[in-house]
C-alpha positions in Angstrom: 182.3 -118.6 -5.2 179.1 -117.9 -3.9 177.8 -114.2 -2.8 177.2 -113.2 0.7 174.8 -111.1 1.7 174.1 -109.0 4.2 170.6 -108.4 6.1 170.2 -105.5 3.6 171.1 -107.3 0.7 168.4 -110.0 1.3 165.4 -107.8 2.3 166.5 -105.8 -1.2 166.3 -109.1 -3.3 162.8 -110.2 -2.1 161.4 -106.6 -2.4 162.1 -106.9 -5.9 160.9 -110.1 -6.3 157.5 -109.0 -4.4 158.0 -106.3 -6.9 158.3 -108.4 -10.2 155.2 -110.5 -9.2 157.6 -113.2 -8.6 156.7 -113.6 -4.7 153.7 -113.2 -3.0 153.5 -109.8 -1.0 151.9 -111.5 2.0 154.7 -114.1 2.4 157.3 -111.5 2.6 157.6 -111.4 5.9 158.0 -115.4 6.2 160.5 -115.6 3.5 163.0 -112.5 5.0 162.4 -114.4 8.4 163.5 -117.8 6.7 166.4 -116.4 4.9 167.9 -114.6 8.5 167.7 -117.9 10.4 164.3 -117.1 12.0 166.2 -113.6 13.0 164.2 -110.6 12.2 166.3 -107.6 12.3 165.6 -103.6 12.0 166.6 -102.3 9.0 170.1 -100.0 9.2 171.6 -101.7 11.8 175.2 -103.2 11.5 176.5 -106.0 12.8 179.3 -104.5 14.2 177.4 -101.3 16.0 174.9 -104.3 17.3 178.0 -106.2 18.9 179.5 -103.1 20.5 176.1 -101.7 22.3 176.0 -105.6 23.7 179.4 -105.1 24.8 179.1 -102.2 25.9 175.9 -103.2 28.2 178.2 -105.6 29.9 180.8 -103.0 30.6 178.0 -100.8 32.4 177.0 -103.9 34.2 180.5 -104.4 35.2 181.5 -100.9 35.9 177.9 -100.6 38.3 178.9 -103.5 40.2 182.5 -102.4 40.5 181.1 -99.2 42.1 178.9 -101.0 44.6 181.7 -103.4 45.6 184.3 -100.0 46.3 180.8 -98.9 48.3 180.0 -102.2 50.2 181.0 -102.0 53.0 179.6 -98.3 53.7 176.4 -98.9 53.1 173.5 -100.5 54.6 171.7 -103.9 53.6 168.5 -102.1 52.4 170.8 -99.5 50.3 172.7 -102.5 49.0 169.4 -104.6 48.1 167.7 -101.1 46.6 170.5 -100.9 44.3 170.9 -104.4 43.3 167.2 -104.6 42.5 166.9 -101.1 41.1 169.5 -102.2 38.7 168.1 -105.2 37.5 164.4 -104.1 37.2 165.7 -101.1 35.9 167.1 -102.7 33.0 164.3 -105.0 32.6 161.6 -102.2 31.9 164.0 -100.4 29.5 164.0 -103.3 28.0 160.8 -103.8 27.7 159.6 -100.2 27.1 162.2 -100.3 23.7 160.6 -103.4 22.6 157.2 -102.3 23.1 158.1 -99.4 21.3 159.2 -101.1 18.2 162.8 -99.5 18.5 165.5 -101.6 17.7 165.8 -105.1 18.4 169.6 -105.0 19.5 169.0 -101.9 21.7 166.4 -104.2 23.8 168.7 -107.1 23.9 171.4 -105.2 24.8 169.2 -103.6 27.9 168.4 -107.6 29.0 171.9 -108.4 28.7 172.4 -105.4 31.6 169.8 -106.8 33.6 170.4 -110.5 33.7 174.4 -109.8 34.3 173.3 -107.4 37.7 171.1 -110.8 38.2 174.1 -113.3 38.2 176.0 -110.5 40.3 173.0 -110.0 42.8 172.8 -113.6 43.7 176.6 -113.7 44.6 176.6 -110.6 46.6 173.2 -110.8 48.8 175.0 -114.7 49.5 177.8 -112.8 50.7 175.7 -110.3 52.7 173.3 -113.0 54.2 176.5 -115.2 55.1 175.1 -118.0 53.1 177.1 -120.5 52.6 176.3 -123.5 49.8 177.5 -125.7 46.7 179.1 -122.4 44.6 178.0 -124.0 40.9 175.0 -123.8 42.7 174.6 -120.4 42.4 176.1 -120.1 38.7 173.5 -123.1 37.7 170.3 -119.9 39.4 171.9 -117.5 37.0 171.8 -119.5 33.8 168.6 -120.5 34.6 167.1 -117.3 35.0 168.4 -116.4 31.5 167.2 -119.6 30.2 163.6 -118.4 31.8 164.2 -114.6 30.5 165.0 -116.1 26.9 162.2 -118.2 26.6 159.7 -115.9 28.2 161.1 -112.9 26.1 162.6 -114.3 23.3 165.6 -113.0 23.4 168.8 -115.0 21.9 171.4 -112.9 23.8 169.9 -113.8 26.7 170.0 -117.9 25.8 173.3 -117.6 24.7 174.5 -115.6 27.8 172.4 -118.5 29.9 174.4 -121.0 28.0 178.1 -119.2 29.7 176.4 -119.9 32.8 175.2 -123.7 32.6 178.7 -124.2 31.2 180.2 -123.0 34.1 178.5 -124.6 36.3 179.3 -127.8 35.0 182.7 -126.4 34.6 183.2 -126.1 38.2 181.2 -129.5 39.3 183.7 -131.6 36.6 187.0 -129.1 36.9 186.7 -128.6 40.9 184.9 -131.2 42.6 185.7 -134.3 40.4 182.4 -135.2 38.5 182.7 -136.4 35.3 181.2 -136.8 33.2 179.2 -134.2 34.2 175.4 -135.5 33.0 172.8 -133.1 34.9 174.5 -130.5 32.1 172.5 -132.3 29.3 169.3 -131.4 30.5 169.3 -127.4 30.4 171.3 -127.6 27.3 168.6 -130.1 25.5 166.0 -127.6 26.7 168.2 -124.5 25.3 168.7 -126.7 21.9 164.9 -126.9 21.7 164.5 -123.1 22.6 166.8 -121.8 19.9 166.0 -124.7 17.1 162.6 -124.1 17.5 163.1 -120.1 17.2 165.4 -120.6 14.9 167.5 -118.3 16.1 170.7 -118.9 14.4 173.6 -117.6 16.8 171.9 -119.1 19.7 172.4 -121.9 17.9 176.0 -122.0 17.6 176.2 -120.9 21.0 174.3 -124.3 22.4 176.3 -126.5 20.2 179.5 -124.6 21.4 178.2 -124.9 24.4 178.1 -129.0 24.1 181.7 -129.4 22.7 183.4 -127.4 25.2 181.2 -129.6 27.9 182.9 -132.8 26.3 186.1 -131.0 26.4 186.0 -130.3 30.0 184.2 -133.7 31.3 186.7 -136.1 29.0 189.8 -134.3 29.0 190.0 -131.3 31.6 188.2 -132.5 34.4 189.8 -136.1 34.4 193.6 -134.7 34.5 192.6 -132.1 37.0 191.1 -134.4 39.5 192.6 -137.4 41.4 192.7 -139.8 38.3 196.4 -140.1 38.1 196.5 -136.7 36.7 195.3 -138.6 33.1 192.4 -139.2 30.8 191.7 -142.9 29.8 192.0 -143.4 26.4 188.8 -144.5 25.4 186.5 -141.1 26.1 190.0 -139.4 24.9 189.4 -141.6 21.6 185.9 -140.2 21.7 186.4 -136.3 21.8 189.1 -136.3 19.4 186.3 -137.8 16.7 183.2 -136.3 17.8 183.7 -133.2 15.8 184.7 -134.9 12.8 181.0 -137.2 13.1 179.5 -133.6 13.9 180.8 -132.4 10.3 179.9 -135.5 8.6 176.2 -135.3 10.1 176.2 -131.9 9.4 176.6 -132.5 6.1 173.9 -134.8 5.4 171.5 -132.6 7.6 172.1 -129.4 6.0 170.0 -130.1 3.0 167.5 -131.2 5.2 163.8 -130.3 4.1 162.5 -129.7 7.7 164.2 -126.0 7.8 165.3 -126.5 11.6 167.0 -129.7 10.7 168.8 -128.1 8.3 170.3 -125.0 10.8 171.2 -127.9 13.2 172.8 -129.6 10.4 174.4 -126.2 9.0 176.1 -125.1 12.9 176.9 -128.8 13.1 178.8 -128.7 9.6 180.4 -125.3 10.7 181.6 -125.7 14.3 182.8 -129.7 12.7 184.9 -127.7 9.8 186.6 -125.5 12.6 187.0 -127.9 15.2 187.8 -131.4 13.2 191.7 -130.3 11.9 192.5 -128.7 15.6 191.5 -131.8 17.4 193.7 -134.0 14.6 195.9 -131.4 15.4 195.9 -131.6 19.0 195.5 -135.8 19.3 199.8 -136.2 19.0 200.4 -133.6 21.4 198.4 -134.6 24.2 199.9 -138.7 23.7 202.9 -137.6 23.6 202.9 -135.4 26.6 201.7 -139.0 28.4 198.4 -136.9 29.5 196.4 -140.3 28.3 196.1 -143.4 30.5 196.3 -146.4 28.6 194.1 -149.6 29.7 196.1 -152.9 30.0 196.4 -155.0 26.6 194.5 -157.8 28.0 191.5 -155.6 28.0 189.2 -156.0 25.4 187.7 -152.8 25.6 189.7 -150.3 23.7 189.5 -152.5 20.3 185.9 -152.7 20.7 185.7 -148.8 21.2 187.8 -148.1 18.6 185.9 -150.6 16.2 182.2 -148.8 16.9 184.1 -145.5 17.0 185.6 -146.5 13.5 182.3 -148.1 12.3 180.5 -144.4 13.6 182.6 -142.8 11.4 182.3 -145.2 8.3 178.5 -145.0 9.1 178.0 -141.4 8.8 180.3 -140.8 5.6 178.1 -143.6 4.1 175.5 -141.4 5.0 176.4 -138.1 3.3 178.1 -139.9 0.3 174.3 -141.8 -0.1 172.6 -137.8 0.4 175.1 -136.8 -2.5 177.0 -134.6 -0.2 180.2 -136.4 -0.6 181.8 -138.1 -3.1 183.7 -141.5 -2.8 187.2 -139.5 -2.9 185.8 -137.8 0.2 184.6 -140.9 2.2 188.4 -142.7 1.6 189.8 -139.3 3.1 187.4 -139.1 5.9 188.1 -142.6 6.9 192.1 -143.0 6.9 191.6 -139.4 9.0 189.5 -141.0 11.8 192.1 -144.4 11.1 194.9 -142.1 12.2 193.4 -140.8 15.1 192.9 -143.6 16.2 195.9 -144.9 15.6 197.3 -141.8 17.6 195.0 -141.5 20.6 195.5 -145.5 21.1 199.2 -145.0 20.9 199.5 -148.1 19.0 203.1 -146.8 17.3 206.2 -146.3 19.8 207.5 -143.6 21.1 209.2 -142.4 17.7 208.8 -139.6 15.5 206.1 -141.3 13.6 203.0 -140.6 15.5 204.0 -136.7 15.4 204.4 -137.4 11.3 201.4 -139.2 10.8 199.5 -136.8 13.1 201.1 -133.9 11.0 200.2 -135.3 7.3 196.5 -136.2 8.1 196.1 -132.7 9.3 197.5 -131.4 6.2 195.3 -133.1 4.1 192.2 -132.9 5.9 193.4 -129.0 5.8 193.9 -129.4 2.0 190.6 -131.6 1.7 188.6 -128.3 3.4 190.1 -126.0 0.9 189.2 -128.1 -2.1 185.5 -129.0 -0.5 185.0 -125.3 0.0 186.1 -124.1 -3.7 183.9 -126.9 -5.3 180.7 -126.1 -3.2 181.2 -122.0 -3.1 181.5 -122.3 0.2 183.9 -119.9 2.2 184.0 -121.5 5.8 185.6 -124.5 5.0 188.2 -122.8 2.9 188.9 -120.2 5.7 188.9 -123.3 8.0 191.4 -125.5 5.7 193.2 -122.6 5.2 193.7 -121.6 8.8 194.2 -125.2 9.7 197.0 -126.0 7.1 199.0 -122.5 8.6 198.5 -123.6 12.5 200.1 -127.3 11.9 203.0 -125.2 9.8 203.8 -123.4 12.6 203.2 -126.2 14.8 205.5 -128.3 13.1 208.2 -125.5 12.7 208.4 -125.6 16.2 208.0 -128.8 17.1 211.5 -129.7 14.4 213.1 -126.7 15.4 217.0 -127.4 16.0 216.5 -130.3 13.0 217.1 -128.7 9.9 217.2 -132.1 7.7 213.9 -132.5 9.0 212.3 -128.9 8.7 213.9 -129.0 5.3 211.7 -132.4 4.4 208.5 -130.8 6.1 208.8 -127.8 4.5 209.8 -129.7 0.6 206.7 -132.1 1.1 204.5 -129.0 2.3 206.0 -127.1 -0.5 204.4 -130.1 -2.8 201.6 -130.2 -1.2 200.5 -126.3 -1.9 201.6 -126.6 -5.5 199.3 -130.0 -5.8 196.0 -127.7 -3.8 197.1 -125.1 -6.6 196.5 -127.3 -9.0 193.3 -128.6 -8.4 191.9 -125.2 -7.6 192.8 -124.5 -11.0 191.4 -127.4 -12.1 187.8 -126.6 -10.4 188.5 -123.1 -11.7 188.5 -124.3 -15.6 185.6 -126.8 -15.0 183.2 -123.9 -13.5 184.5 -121.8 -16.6 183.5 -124.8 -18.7 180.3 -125.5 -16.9 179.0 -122.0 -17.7 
């Protein structure tokens, strides 16, 4: 399986290769910048001491506006504003002062992250002082706007992806609350973020706007529809949609990855990650929201759910067509891909009765697309998809356990063809096993 490395281990490796005459001493720079995902970091510096200070810069923002809101209603307007603003430009020039001091990078982000969150806070609480009254997303849009400013202006990636909590909430709130949906103003800071942090290459940013965009689709196709007046259920065709965007995300991903345009390529990498995690869950999740009767069906005289299932089906065929032509699947991987997004379908259209069968066919192509991550990620070193496959394959156990509990001559069969299904993934890891041995 292929070696991780850490920040330290890669700044290590092209030292020595400076060293050895291998690399050119002047590119340096551009080659540990290229290797981090456009991320330069100080050297020293964990991960996990970087993620606590950001953590704990939101506690002090949260524990400072806690201690005005027990004070609020003691003190004055101008005390109130002095704070407010002292707070945020406060944080702002420490910010700044540790970055123009070439301390560490985290430190300064971490000071930003303070600031912006007294930001969001101020523009709630001087509303509430001034008796302002307004469209609430409103003021949730101001916030991740000003971070989106503050990112670009500063480049900071905490601050995009904290921008990105805010635009999602807004739309959150318009879709969830007051019934739009699909929710399209959204698209337009998030394209601008997308451009920010793919043109920075600024790797968790990155994940963070793509996150962003499938938990967007989550809330205007599925979420906001059974909240608001629609019969309290989702229409099938956008349902159809959401359950196989992630799986056309992974496909994509795939072919992108490898991409010779280096931003190309970290969009295709976060799509081919967030895809692997998100694909099996959504398989997953397709029997349990038809069967709950959560998805309004059209009438069968309409025409249009077999032409949306056709295009989504031809999407689908399209883009594994795609990779398999790019060499980053084979044809055993194409047939899997497509009797996958032929299930789904065949479950989010509810074209089975009301039997046990949707809930089995919903079960076995999750256990094979499960399977199907394990083996992709052991034949291309890669650990996400096994950890993905792998976490997968023990959520629909469970799931299913549950689901047949009080039916023990059906757990029994679960359990006997899941039994043969492990010893079957055994197998052809030891297979790729001996062939690696073989191919060295």
């Amino acid at each position: 399986m292929r070696e991780r490395m850490n920040s330290d281990d890669i700044r290590r490796r092209v030292d020595a290769w400076v060293e050895n005459g291998w690399v050119v001493a002047a590119h340096r720079d551009d080659i540990l910048r290229d290797l981090r995902g456009g991320v330069t970091e100080a050297p020293g510096g964990s991960r996990l001491a970087r993620a606590v200070v950001m953590l704990g810069a939101l506690l002090i923002a949260a524990g400072l506006l806690s201690f005005i809101a027990a004070n609020w209603q003691d003190m004055s307007r101008p005390l109130r504003l002095a704070l407010l603003m002292g707070g945020m430009i406060g944080a702002l020039a420490l910010s700044g002062w540790l970055r123009g001091h070439g301390r560490r990078a985290w430190a300064s982000e971490a000071a930003l992250l303070l600031a912006l969150a007294v930001f969001g806070a101020a523009i709630m609480l001087v509303a509430q002082m001034y008796h302002i009254h307004g469209h609430y997303p409103d003021a949730l849009l101001t916030w991740g706007l000003g971070a989106l400013l503050a990112a670009w202006l500063l480049e900071s990636p905490s601050a995009l992806m904290l921008a990105m909590l805010g635009i999602v909430g807004w739309s959150a709130a318009q879709a969830g609350q007051f019934g739009i949906h699909p929710h399209w103003p959204f698209l337009l800071p998030w394209a601008a973020a997308l451009l920010l942090a793919a043109g920075r290459r600024w790797r968790h940013a990155l994940h963070a706007v793509m996150a962003a965009f499938f938990l967007w689709l989550t809330i205007n196709l599925l979420i906001g529809p059974v909240r608001s007046f629609n019969h309290g259920k989702v229409a099938a065709g956008p349902f159809l949609f959401l359950l196989l965007v992630p799986q056309a995300a992974f496909l994509l991903g795939a072919t992108l990855r490898a991409a010779a345009r280096a931003r190309i390529g970290d969009i295709g990498r976060v799509l081919f990650t967030q895809g692997a995690v998100i694909w099996p869950l959504m398989v997953m999740f397709s029997d349990n929201v038809a069967s709950h009767g959560l998805v309004r069906m059209a009438p069968l005289t309409d025409m249009a759910l077999p032409a949306i299932a056709a295009a989504a089906f031809a999407m689908i065929a399209a883009l594994s067509w795609l990779a398999l032509a790019n060499g980053r699947l084979r044809p055993g991987d194409v047939a899997l891909t497509l009797l996958i997004a032929l299930a789904t379908i065949v479950i989010a259209l509810r074209l089975l009765p009301d039997t046990i069968w949707p809930f089995v066919i919903s079960a076995a192509a999750t256990l094979a697309l499960a399977a199907w991550l394990l083996m992709l990620g052991l034949r291309e070193g890669r650990r996400l998809p096994v950890w993905a496959g792998a976490l997968a394959f023990a959520i629909e156990v469970i799931y299913v356990y549950v689901r047949l509990i009080g039916g023990l001559l059906h757990t029994a069969l679960f359990f006997f063809i899941g039994g043969l299904l492990l010893v079957a993934l055994a197998a052809g890891m030891r297979w790729l096993a001996a062939r690696r041995e073989r191919a060295a």
